[in-house]
C-alpha positions as MATLAB code, in Angstrom:
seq = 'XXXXXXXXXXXXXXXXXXXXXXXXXXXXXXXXXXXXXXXXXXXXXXXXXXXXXXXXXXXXXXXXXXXXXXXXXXXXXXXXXXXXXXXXXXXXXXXXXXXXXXXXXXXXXXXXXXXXXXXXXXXXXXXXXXXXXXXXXXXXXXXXXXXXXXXXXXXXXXXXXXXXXXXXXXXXXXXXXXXXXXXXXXXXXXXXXXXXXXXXXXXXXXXXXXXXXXXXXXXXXXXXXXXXXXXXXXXXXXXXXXXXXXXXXXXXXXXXXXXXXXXXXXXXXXXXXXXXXXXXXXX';
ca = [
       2.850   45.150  -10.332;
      -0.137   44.184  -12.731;
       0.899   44.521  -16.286;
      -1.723   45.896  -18.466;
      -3.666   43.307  -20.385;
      -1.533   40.653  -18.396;
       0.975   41.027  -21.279;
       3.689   37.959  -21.508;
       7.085   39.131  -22.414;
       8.264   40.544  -24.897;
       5.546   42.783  -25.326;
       5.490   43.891  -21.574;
       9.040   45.097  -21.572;
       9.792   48.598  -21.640;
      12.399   48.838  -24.447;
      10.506   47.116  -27.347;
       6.891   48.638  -26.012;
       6.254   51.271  -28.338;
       3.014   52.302  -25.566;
       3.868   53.215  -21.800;
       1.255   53.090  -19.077;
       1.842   55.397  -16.496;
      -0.558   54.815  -13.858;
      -1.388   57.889  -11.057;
      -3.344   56.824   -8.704;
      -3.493   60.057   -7.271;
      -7.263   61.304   -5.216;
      -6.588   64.654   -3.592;
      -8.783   67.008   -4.460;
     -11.976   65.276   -5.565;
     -14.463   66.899   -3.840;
     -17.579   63.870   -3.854;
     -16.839   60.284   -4.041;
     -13.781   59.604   -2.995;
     -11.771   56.219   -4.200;
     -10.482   57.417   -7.704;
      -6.510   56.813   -6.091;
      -7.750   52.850   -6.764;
      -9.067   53.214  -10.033;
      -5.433   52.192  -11.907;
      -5.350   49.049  -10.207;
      -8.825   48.300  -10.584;
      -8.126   49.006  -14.524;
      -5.217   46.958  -14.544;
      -6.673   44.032  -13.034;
      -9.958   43.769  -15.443;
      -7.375   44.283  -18.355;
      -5.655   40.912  -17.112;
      -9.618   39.414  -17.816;
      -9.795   41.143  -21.760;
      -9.619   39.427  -24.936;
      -6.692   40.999  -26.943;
      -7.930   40.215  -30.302;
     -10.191   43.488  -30.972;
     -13.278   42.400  -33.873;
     -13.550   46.132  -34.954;
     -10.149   46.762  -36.566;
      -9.309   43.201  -36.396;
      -6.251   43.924  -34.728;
      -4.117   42.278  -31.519;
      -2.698   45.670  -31.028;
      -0.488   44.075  -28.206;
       1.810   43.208  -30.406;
       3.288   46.917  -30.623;
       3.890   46.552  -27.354;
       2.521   47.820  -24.104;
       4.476   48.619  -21.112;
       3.142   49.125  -17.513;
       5.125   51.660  -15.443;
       5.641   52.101  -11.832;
       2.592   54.517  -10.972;
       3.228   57.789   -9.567;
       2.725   58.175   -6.026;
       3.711   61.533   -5.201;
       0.593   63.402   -2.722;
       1.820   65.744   -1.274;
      -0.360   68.279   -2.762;
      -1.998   68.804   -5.866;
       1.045   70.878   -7.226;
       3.602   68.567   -6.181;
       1.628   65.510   -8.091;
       1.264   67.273  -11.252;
       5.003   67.949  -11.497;
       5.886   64.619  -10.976;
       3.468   63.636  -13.879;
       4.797   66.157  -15.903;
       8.356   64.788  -15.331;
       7.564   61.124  -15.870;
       5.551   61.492  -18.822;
       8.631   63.917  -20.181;
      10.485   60.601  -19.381;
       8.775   58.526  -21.323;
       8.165   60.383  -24.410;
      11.918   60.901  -24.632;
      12.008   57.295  -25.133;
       9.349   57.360  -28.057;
       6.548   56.307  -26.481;
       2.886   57.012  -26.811;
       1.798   57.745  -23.054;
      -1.310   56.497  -21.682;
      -1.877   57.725  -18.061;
      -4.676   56.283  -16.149;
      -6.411   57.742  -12.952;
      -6.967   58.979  -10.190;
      -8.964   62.005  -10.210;
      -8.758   64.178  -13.194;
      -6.289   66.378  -11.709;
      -3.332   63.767  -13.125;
      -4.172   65.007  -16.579;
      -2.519   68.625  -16.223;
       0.675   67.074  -16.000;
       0.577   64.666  -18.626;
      -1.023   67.640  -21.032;
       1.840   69.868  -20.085;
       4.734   67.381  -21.005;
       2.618   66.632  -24.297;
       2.054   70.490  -25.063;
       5.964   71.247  -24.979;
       6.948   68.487  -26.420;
       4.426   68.330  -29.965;
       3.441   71.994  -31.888;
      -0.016   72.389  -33.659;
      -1.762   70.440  -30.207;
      -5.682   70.808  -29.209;
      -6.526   68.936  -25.944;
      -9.513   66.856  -27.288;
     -11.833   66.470  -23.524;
     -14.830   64.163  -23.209;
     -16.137   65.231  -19.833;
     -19.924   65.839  -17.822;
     -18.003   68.740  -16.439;
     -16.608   71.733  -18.047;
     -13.268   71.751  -15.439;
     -12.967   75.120  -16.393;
     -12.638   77.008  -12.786;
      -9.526   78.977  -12.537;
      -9.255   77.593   -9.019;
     -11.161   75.667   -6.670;
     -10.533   74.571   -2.717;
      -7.068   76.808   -2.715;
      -5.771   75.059   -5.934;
      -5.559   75.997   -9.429;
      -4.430   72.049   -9.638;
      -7.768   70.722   -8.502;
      -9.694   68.245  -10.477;
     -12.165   71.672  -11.470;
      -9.585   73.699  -13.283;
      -7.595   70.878  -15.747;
      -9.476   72.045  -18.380;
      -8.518   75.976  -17.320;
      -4.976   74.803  -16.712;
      -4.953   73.000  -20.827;
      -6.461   76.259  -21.959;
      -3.571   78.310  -21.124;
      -1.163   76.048  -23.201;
      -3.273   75.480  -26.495;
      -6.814   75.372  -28.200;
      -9.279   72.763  -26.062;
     -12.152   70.880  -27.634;
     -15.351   69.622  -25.170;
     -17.639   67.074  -25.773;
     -20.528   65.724  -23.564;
     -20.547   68.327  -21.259;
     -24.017   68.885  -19.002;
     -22.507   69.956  -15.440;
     -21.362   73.432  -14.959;
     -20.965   76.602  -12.151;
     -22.002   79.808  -13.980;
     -18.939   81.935  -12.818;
     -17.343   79.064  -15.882;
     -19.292   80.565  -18.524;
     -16.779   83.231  -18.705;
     -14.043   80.788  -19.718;
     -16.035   78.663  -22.078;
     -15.957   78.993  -25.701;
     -19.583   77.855  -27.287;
     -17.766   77.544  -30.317;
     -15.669   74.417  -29.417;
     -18.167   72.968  -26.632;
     -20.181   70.010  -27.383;
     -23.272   69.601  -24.922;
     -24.206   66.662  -23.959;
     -28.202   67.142  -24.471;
     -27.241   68.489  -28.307;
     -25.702   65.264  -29.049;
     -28.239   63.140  -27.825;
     -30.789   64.895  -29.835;
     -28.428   65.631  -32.734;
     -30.542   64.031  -36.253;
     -27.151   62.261  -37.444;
     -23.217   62.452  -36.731;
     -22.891   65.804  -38.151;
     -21.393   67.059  -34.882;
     -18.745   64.639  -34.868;
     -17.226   66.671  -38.357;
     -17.478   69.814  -36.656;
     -15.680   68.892  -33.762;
     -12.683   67.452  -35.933;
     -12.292   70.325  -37.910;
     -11.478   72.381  -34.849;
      -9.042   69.856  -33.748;
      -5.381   70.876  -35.297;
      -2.879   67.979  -36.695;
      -1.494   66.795  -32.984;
      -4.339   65.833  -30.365;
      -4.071   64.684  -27.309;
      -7.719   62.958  -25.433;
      -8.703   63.650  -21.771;
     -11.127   61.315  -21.269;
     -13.195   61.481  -17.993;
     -15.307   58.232  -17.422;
     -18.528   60.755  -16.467;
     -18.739   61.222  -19.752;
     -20.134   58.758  -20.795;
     -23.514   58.158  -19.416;
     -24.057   56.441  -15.952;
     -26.010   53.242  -16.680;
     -22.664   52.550  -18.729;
     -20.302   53.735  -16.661;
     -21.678   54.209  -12.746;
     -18.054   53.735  -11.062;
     -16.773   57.610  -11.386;
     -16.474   60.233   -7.964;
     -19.933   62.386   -9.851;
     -21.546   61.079  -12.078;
     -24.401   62.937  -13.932;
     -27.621   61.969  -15.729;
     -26.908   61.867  -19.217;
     -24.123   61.017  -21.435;
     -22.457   59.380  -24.198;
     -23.230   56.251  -25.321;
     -20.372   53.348  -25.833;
     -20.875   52.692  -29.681;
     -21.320   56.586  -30.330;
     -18.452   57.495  -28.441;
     -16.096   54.843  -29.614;
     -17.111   56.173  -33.581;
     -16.159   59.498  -32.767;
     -13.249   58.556  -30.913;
     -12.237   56.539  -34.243;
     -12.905   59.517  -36.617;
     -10.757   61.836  -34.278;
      -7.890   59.016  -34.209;
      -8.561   58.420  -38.233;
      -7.783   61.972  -39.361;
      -5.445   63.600  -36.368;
      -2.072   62.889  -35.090;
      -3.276   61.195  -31.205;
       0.422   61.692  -29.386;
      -1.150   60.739  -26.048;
      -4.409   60.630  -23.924;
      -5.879   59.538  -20.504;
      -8.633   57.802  -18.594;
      -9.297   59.318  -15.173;
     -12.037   59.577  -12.724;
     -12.294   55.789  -12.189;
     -13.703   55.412   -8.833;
     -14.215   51.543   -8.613;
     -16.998   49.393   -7.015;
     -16.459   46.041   -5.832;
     -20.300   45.052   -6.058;
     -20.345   46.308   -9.844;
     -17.005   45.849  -11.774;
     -18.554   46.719  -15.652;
     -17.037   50.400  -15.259;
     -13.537   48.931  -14.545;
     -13.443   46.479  -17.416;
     -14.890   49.476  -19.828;
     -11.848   51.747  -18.684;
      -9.492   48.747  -19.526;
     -11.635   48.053  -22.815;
     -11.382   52.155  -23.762;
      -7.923   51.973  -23.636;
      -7.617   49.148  -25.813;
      -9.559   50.164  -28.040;
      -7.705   53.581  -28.523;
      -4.788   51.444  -29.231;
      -6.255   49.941  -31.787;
      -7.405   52.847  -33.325;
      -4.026   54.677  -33.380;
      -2.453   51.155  -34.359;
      -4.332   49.187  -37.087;
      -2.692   50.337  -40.078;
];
C-alpha cells in the first residue's frame, strides 16, 4: 500500500492522522474512457514525488497527519459500491477524521456525500465539474457516474461550477441560480462570481471535484474531457475563498483516468489534494 505523500510515521498512522484517505478505485459505469479504477494509485504514487512544504500558506500540512486507507474494492454493481463507500466513510468520520476519497469514476462520490450529509446539518455539496451529472438515471442506474449530482440533490442544496457539457432532458433538474458555466467564468471581467457562489454555500460544505473541470491542456488524463475549463491558479483562489469562509467537512477527486506517456494530470490530482489540506489547515 502507497501512503499518500510517502508519509514516514507518525504522521501515516491512523490514530494520530487527523485526515483519512479512502481510496475507491471503482470504474463501472463510465461510459467513454475507461481506466479511472487506476487513478488512486496513480495519485498515490506522484504524491510519493511532491514537495510537502506548500509556498502559498507556507504550511507542511503533513504534520496534522494523513492516513492512507485500504481502498474500497467492492464492484459488484454500482449500488453495491456506493454502500460500501457510504459505510467506510461513516467509519472514518466516527473516528474524527476529515475524509478525502479519491477516484475512480465519479460515481464513488454519492457515497461519501451521503455519509457526510447525515452526519453534518446546514451542508451544500460544492461540485466543480464539465458535466452537470444531473440525470436521474442513466444505463439502468440511478448510481451511474451521470446522476451523482441528482443523487446529492435529493439530500441538500448543490452548488456547480465550470460546467459546459450537458443532455437537455437535465435542464429540468438544473437550477440557473446556483450553476456556474464554464464560458461565463472565462469571460467573467473580475472574481465577482467567486462571491456569489459562496454566498449560496451554507456553513458545512463538502467539494466534489471532477478533474474535467478544469480545462484539458491542464488536466488531459480524465474518461471525457471537454474543451474549456478552469484554470489552476483561478481554481485554486476560489477553492481558497470557499475553504476561508465555510466549514469544508470533506471532499473528493475523481475521474482520474491516468496516462503513462503523460503523468502531469496525476501529480495535479496529488498536488489538489494537498493543497486543500492546506487550505483547511494553515491556521
Amino acid at each position: 500500500m502507497i501512503e499518500y505523500g510517502g508519509l514516514p510515521e507518525p504522521y501515516s498512522q491512523r490514530e494520530q492522522a487527523r485526515v483519512a484517505i479512502l481510496p475507491v478505485p471503482y470504474d463501472g459505469t463510465s461510459t467513454w474512457g475507461k481506466g479511472a479504477d487506476r487513478g488512486p494509485l496513480a495519485l498515490l504514487e506522484a504524491s510519493t514525488n511532491m514537495e510537502l512544504y506548500d509556498i502559498e500558506t507556507d504550511s507542511e500540512v503533513y504534520h496534522v497527519g494523513i492516513f492512507t486507507d485500504q481502498p474500497v474494492l467492492e464492484a459488484r454493481s454500482p449500488e453495491h459500491m456506493v454502500y460500501a463507500v457510504e459505510q467506510r466513510t461513516a467509519a472514518l468520520l466516527d473516528e474524527g477524521k476529515l475524509v478525502a476519497t479519491i477516484g475512480g469514476e465519479h460515481s464513488v462520490s454519492i457515497g461519501a456525500i451521503r455519509a457526510h450529509a447525515a452526519r453534518f446539518p446546514d451542508l451544500t455539496v460544492l461540485q466543480i465539474d464539465a458535466h452537470a451529472d444531473l440525470r436521474d438515471a442513466y444505463e439502468g442506474s440511478p448510481n451511474n457516474h451521470a446522476c451523482v449530482m441528482a443523487r446529492a440533490r435529493e439530500l441538500c442544496p448543490i452548488v456547480q461550477v465550470g460546467i459546459r457539457s450537458m443532455d437537455i432532458g437535465e435542464k429540468a433538474n438544473l437550477d440557473p441560480q446556483r450553476v456556474f458555466w464554464a464560458h461565463e467564468i472565462v469571460d467573467a471581467a473580475d472574481d465577482t462570481w467567486m462571491s456569489k457562489a459562496l454566498n449560496l454555500i451554507s456553513a458545512n460544505v463538502y467539494i466534489t471535484i471532477d478533474l474535467d473541470g478544469f480545462d484539458p491542456a491542464i488536466a488531459p488524463s480524465t474518461g471525457t474531457p471537454e474543451p474549456g475549463g478552469l484554470q489552476w491558479y483561478p481554481a485554486l483562489r476560489f477553492l481558497r475563498k470557499v475553504i476561508e469562509h465555510r466549514n469544508m467537512v470533506g471532499f473528493d477527486i475523481v475521474e482520474l483516468c491516468p496516462n503513462p506517456a503523460d503523468r502531469a494530470t496525476d501529480f495535479m490530482a496529488a498536488k489538489l489534494l494537498y493543497k486543500l489540506l492546506s487550505y483547511k489547515y494553515m491556521h
